[in-house]
N, C-alpha and C positions, 0 to 999 in steps of 0.2 A: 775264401771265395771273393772275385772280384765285387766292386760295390755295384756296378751298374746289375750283376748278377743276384746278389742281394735284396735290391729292390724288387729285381721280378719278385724275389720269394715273397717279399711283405703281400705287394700286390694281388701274386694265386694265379693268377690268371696276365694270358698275353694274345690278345686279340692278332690275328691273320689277313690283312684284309688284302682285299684284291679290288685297286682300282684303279680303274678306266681314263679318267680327265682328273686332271692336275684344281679345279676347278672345285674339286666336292673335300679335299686334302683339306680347308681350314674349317667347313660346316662338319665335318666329320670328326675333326679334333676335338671342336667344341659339345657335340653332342658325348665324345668318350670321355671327357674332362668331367661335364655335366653329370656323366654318368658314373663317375668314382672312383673311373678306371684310365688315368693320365699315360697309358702305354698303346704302342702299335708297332708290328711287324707289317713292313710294307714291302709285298711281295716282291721280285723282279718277273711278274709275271705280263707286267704288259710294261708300253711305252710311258706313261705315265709316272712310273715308279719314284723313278728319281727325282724327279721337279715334286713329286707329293711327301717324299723325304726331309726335302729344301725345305715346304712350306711350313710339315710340321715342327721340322725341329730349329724353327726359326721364332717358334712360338715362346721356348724354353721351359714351358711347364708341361712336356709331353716328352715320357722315354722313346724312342724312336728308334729303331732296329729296321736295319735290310733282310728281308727272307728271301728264299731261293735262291740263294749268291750260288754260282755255278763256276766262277771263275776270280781269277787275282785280277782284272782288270774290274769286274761287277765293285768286290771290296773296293777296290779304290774310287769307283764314281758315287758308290755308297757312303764313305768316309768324305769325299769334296762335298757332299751335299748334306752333310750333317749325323748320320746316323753313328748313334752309338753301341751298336754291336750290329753284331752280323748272323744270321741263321744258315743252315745248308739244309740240303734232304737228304745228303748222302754224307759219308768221310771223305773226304776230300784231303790227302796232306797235304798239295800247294795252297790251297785255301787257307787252312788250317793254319800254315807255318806262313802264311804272310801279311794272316792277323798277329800272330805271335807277335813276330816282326815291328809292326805297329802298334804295340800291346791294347787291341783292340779283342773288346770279348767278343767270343766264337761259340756257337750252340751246334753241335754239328750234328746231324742226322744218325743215327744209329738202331739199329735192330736187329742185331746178333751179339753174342756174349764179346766175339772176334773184334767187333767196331767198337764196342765200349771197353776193350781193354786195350787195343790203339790208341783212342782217345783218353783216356788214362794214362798210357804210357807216354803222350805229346805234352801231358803236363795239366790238364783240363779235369774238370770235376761235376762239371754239366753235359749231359747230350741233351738231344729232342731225341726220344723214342720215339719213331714215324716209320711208316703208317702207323699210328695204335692200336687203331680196331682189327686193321688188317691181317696183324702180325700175333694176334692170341689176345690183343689189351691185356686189361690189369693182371690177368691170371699168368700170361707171357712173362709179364715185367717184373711180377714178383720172384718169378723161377730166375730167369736171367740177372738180375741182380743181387740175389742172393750174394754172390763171388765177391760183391762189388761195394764192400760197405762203405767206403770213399766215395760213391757215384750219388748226383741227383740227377734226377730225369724230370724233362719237360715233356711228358705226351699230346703227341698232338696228331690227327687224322682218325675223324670219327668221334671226337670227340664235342657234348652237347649238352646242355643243359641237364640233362636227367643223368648222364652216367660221370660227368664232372665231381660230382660229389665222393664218389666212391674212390677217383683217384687222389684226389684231394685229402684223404683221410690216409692215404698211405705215405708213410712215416717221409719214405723217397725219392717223392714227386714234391720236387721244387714249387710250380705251378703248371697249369695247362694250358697247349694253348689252342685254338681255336675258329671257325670263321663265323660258329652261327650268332654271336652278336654284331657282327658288321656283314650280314649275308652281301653279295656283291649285287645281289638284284636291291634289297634297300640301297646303298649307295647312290646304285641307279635312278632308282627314283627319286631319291633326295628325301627320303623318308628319315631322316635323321633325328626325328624326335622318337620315333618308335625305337631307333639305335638307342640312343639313351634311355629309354625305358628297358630293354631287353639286359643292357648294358648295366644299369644299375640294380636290376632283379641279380646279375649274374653275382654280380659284387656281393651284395649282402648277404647269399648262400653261400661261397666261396669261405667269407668272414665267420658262416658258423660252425664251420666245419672245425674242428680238433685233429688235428693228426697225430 
C-alpha cells in the first residue's frame, strides 16, 4: 500500500471539507492539527478549492488530498497546488490512469462488486465506498467485499459520529471519511475552535476502536 495511503490508515479518519474562501484554509488547518487530526480532503466543490489546497499543503504538517476530481485537468491543478492524492465519487479510468501516470494516490469512488473489481484490476487496493449510507452501509460493504480480500475501503456519505465506530471495527475499512467534523456551516462562521473540539472527540474514539 502506498505510504501517503498508509497514514490515512494510522489516522482512521479523513475529514471532507467543503470550503467557500481561500481565507478560512490556514484557521482551519490549525484547528484540525490542534485537533489530532493533521489530514483534509478538499473538495472541488466550489472556487476556492484549489488556493485552499496551496495553503494547506504549504503548511507541510497537513496530509492534503483533492476530493471530487471529475476530470485529468481537476488532477493536475490539484497536483500544481500541492495535494497529495486525489479522491473521485465515481470510477473514473482517465482519472484513474493519469494518477497512475503521475504515481499519484487515487481513492476512487466505488459502490458495486463491478467498480471495486476494476479498481482492483487498474492495480489499486483502496476505494471510497460512497454514498455509504446510501448504498446499504456497513451491512452492504460487508456482503460486497467479501470477494475482495485484497480491498480496503474508505466509507464515506452518511457517515458520523455515532455510526463511525461500527465501521471502524470492521477489519476492511481502511478509515472514514467524512464532513461532520468540519460541517461547512462551522467553516462559515469561523467556528474553528468547536472544529477542534468535535475534531479531537472524533480522534480519540476512532483510537479506541480495535478492528
Amino acid at each position: 500500500m502506498n505510504t501517503v495511503l498508509e497514514r490515512i490508515g494510522v489516522m482512521r479518519l479523513v475529514p471532507a471539507v467543503i470550503i467557500q474562501r481561500a481565507e478560512d484554509a490556514a484557521p482551519l488547518a490549525d484547528a484540525l492539527v490542534k485537533g489530532g487530526l493533521p489530514c483534509a480532503e478538499i473538495t472541488f466543490r466550489t472556487e476556492a478549492a484549489a488556493e485552499a489546497i496551496r495553503i494547506m499543503a504549504g503548511r507541510g504538517d497537513v496530509l492534503v488530498g483533492a476530493g471530487t476530481v471529475l476530470s485529468v485537468d481537476q488532477v493536475k491543478l490539484a497536483v500544481d497546488n500541492g495535494a497529495t492524492y486525489i479522491v473521485t465519487p465515481g470510477l473514473s479510468e482517465k482519472v484513474i490512469g493519469c494518477c497512475i501516470d503521475r504515481k499519484m494516490p487515487v481513492i476512487p469512488g466505488a459502490a458495486t462488486p463491478t467498480e471495486i473489481f476494476r479498481a482492483h484490476e487498474m492495480g489499486l487496493d483502496v476505494v471510497k465506498f460512497f454514498p455509504a449510507d446510501a448504498f446499504g452501509g456497513l451491512k452492504a460493504l460487508k456482503a460486497m467485499s467479501a470477494p475482495f480480500p485484497m480491498m480496503r475501503f474508505i466509507p464515506t456519505g452518511g457517515i458520523d459520529s455515532v455510526n463511525m465506530m461500527e465501521y471502524l471495527k470492521f477489519p476492511k475499512v481502511l478509515a472514514c471519511g467524512g464532513s461532520w467534523m468540519v460541517k461547512p456551516d462551522l467553516i462559515r462562521e469561523k467556528r474553528f475552535d468547536e472544529i477542534r473540539k468535535i475534531t479531537h472527540q472524533a480522534v480519540a474514539m476512532a483510537a479506541s476502536v480495535k478492528a
